[in-house]
Backbone bond lengths (Angstrom), bond angles and torsions (degrees), N, CA, C in turn:
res aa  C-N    CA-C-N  psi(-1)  N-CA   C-N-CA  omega(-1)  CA-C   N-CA-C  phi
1 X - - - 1.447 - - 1.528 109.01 -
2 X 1.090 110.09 157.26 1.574 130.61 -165.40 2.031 87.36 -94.44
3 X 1.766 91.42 146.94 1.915 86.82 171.60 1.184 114.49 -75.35
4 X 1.322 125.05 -24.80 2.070 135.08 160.40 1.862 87.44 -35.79
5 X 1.115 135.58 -73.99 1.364 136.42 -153.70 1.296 110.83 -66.30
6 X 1.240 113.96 -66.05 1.957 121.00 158.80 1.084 92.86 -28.86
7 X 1.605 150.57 -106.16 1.503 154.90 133.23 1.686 90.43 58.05
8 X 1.296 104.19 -100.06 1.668 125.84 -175.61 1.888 118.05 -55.06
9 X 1.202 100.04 -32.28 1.324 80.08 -144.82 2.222 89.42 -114.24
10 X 0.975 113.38 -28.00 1.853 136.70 -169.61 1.824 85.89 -61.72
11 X 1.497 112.24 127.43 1.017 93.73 145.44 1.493 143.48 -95.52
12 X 1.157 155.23 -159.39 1.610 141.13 139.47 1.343 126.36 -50.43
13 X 1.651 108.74 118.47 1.635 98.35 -168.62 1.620 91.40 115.37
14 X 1.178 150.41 -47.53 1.120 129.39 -148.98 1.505 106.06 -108.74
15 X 1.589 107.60 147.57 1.824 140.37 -162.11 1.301 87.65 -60.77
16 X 1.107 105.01 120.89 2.101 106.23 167.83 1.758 108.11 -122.70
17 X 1.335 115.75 107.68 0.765 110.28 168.60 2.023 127.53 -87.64
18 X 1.444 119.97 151.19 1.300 124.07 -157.02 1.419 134.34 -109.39
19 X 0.967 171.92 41.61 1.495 152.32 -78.50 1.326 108.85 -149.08
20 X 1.664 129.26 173.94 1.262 133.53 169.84 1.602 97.59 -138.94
21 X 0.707 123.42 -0.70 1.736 144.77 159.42 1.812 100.92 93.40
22 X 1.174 102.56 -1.27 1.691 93.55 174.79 1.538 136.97 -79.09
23 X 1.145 126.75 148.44 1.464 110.20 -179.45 1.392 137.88 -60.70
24 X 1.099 128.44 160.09 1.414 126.03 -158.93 1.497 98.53 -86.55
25 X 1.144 117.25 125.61 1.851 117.39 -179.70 1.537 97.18 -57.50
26 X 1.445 99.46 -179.01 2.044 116.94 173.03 1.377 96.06 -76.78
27 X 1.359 123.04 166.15 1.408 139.24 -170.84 1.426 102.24 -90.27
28 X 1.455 124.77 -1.37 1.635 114.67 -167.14 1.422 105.92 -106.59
29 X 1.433 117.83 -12.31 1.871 148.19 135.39 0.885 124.82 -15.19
30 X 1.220 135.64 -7.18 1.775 152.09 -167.43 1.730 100.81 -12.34
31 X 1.196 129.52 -78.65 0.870 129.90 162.58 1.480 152.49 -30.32
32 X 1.182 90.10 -59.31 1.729 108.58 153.25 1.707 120.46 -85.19
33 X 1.180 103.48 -4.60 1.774 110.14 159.02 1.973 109.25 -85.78
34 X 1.432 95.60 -28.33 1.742 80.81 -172.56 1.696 93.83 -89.40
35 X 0.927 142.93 -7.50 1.370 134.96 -154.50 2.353 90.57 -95.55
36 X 1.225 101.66 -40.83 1.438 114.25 178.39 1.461 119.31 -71.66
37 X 1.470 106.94 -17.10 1.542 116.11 -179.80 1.433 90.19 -83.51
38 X 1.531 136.32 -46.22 1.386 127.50 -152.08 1.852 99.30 -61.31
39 X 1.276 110.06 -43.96 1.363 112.40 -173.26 1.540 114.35 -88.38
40 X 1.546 131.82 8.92 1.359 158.89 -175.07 1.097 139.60 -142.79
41 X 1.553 120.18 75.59 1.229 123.86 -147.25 1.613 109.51 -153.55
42 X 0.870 93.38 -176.21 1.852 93.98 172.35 1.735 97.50 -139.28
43 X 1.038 116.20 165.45 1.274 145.60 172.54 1.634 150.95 -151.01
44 X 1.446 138.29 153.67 1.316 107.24 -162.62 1.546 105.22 -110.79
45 X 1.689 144.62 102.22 1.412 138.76 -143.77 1.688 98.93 -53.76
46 X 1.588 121.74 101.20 1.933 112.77 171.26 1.336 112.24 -84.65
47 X 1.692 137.95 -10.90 1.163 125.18 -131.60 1.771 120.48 172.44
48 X 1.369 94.91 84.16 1.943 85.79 -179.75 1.451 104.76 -107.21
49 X 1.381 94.76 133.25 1.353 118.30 -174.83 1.822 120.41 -91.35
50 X 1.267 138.02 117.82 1.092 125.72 -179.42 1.970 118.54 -86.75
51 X 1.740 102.83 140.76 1.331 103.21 -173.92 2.027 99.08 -56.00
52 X 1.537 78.97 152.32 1.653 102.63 168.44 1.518 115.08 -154.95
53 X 1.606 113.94 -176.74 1.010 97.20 -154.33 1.614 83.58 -144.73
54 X 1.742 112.65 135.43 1.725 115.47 -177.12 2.066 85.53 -120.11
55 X 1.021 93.69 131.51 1.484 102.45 -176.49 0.916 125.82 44.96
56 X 1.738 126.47 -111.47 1.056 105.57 152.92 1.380 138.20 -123.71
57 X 1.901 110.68 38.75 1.152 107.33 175.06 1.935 100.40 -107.46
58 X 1.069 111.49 155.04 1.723 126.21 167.68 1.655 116.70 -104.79
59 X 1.090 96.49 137.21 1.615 107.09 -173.00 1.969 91.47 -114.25
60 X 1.227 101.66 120.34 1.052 118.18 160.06 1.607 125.69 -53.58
61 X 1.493 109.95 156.59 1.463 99.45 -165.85 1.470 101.55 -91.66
62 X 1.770 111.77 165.67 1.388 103.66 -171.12 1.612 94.74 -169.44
63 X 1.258 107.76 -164.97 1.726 112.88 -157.52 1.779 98.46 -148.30
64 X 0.927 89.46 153.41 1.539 105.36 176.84 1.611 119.11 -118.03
65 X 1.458 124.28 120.35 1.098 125.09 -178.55 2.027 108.28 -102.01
66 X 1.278 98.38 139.23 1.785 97.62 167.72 1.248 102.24 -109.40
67 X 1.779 96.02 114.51 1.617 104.38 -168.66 2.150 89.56 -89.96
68 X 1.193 122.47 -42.48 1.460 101.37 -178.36 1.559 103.45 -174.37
69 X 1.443 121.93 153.91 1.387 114.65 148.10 1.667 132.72 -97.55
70 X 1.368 106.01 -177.45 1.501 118.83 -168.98 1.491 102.14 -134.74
71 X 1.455 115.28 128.86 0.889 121.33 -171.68 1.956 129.24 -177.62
72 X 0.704 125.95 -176.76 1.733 124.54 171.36 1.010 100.97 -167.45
73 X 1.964 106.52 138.11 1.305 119.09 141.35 1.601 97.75 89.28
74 X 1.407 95.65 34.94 1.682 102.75 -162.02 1.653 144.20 61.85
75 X 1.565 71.42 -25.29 1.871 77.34 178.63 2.059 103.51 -76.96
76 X 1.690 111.50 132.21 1.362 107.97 159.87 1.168 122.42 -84.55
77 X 1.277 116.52 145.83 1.783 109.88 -167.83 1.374 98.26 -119.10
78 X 1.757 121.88 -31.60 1.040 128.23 -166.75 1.441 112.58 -118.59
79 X 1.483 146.28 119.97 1.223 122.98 153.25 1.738 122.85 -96.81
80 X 1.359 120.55 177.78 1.511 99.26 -157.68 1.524 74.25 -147.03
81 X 1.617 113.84 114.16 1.743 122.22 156.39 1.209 114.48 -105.82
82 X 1.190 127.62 177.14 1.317 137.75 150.76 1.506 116.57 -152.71
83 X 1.509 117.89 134.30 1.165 122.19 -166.54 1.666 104.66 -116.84
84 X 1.037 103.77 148.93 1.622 112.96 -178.84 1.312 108.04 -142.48
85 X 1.314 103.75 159.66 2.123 128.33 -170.07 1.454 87.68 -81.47
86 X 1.570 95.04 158.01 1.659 114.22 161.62 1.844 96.98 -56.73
87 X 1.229 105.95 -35.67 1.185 103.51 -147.39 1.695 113.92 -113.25
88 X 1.199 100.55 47.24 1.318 143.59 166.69 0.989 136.09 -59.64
89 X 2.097 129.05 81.33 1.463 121.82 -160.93 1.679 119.72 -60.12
90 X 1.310 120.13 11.41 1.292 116.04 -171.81 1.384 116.52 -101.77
91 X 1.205 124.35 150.65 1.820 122.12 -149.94 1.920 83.97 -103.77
92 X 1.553 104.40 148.62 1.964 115.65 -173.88 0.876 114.09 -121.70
93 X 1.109 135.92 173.95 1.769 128.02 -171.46 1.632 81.29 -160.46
94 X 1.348 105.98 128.09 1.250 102.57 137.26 1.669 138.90 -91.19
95 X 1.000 113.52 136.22 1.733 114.48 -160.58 1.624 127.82 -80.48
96 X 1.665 90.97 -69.61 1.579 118.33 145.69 1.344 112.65 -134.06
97 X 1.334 108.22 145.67 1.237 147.01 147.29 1.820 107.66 -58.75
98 X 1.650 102.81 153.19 1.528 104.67 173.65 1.513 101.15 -91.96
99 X 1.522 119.08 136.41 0.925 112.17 155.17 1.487 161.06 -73.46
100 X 1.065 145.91 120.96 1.816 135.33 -167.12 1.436 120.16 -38.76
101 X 1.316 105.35 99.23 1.352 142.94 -178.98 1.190 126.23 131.14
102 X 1.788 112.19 -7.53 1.407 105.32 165.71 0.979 137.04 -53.96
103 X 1.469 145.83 -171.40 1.424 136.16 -175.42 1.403 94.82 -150.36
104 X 0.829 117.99 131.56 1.565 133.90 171.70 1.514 106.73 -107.21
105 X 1.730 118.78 110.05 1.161 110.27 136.83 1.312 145.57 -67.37
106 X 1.812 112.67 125.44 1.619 106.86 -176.30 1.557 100.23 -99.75
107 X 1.503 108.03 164.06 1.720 123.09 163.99 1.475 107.47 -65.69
108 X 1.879 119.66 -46.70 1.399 117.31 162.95 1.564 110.37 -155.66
109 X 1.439 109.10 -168.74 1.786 103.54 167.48 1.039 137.01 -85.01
110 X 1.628 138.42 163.15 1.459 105.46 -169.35 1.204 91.34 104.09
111 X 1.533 86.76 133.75 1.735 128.41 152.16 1.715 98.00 -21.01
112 X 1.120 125.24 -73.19 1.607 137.31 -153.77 1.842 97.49 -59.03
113 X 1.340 126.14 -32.50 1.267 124.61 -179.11 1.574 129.56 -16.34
114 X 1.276 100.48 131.24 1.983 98.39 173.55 1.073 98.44 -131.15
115 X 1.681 107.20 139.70 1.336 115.60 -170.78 1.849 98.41 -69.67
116 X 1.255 147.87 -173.23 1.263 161.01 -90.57 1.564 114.69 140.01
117 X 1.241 113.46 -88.66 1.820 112.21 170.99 1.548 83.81 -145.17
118 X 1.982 99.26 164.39 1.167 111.67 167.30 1.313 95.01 -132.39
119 X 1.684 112.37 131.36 1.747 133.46 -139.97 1.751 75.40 -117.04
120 X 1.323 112.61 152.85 1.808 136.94 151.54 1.698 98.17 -57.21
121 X 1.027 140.39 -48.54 1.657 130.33 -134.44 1.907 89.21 -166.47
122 X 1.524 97.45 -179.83 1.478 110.09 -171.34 1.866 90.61 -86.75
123 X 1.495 127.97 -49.91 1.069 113.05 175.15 1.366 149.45 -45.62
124 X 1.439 110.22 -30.98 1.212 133.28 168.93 1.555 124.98 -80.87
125 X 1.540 94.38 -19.52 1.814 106.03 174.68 1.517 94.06 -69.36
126 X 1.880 120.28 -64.02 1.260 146.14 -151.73 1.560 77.77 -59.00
127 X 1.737 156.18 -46.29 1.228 126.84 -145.05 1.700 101.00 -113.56
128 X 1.150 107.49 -8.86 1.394 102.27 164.20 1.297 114.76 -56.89
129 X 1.678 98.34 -68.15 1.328 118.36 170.10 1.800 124.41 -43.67
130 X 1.004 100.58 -3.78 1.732 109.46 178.60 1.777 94.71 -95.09
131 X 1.565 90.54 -41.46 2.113 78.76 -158.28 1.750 91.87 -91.23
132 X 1.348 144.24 13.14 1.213 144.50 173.25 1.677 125.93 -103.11
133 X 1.424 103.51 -32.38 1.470 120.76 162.88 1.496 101.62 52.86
134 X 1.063 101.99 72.56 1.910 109.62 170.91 1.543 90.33 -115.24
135 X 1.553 96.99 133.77 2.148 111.95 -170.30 1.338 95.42 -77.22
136 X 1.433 147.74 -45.67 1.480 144.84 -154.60 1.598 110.82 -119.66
137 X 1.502 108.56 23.10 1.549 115.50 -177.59 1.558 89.35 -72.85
138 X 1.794 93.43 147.51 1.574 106.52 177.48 1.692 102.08 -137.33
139 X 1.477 105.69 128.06 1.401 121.00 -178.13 1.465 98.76 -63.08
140 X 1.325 128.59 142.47 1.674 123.90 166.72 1.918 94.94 -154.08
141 X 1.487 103.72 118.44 1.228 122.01 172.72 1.104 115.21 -74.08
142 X 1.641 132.03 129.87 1.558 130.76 135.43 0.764 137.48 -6.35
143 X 1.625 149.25 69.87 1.680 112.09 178.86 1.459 97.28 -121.04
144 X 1.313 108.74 -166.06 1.281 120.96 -139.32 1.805 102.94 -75.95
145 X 1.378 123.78 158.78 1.678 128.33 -155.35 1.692 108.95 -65.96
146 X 1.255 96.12 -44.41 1.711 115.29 178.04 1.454 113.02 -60.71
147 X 1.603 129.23 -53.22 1.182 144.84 149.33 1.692 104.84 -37.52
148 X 0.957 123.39 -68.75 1.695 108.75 -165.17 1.358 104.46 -80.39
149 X 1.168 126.71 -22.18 1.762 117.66 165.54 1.667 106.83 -47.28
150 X 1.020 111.56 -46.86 1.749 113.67 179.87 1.052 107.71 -93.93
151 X 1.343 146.61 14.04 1.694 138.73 149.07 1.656 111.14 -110.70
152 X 0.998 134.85 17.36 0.985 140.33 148.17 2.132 96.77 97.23
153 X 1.455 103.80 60.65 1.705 102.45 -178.51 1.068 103.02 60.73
154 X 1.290 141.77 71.53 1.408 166.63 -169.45 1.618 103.09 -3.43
155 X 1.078 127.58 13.11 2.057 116.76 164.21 1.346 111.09 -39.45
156 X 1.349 106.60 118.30 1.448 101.77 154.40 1.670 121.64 -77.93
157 X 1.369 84.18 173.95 1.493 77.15 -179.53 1.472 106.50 -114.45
């Protein structure tokens, strides 16, 4: 898939995998293994961004993947995104999809939304969300693909 399609069609929450179609070097490559990961990766979709325009240059619209954090002892110290253009020579896969009944925590409502955690059930969203304490977090359930095509990517309101 084209990143225009990821873009359109991926919802929030779902495994995107990334490629440049080349092979993966040997593991003893250190170097030339991290340079192949940047363009080979997977990611989890947090965040689509719409093009705009600051004077007179325009930034195309694009999406943000959370490839992982860094951390010990529970505490994260590091988080690790990467954002890419619609218009993006690298080929996408989507992996998984969230399933109906998941719960997606957002930062808020609205277009502008970043996903937060994606919970199994409403309970497990509600206790994340207890031990994380974000003031404008908004619960938004999974439901089924056909259903959120006609509610606008399933946001509640």
């Amino acid at each position: 898939m084209s990143a225009q399609s990821i873009y359109d069609q991926a919802p929030i929450g779902a495994l995107i995998r990334y490629s440049d179609g080349t092979p993966r070097p040997p593991q003893r490559f250190k170097n030339k293994l991290a340079a192949w990961e940047n363009n080979n990766n997977v990611g989890r979709l947090v965040r689509k961004g719409e093009s705009h325009t600051i004077g007179n240059h325009t930034t195309p619209a694009s999406f943000t993947l959370h490839q992982g954090d860094f951390g010990s002892a529970g505490v994260v110290v590091l988080k690790i995104f990467k954002t890419f253009s619609v218009g993006s020579p690298l080929a996408f896969t989507i992996v998984e999809r969230p399933t109906p009944g998941m719960v997606r925590v957002l930062d808020r409502t609205g277009g502008h939304a970043e996903l937060l955690h994606l919970a199994a059930d409403r309970p497990a969203a509600q206790a994340w969300l207890a031990s994380h304490r974000y003031s404008n977090a908004v619960l938004d359930e999974v439901i089924d693909d056909d259903t959120a095509a006609d509610s606008d990517e399933g946001r509640a309101a």
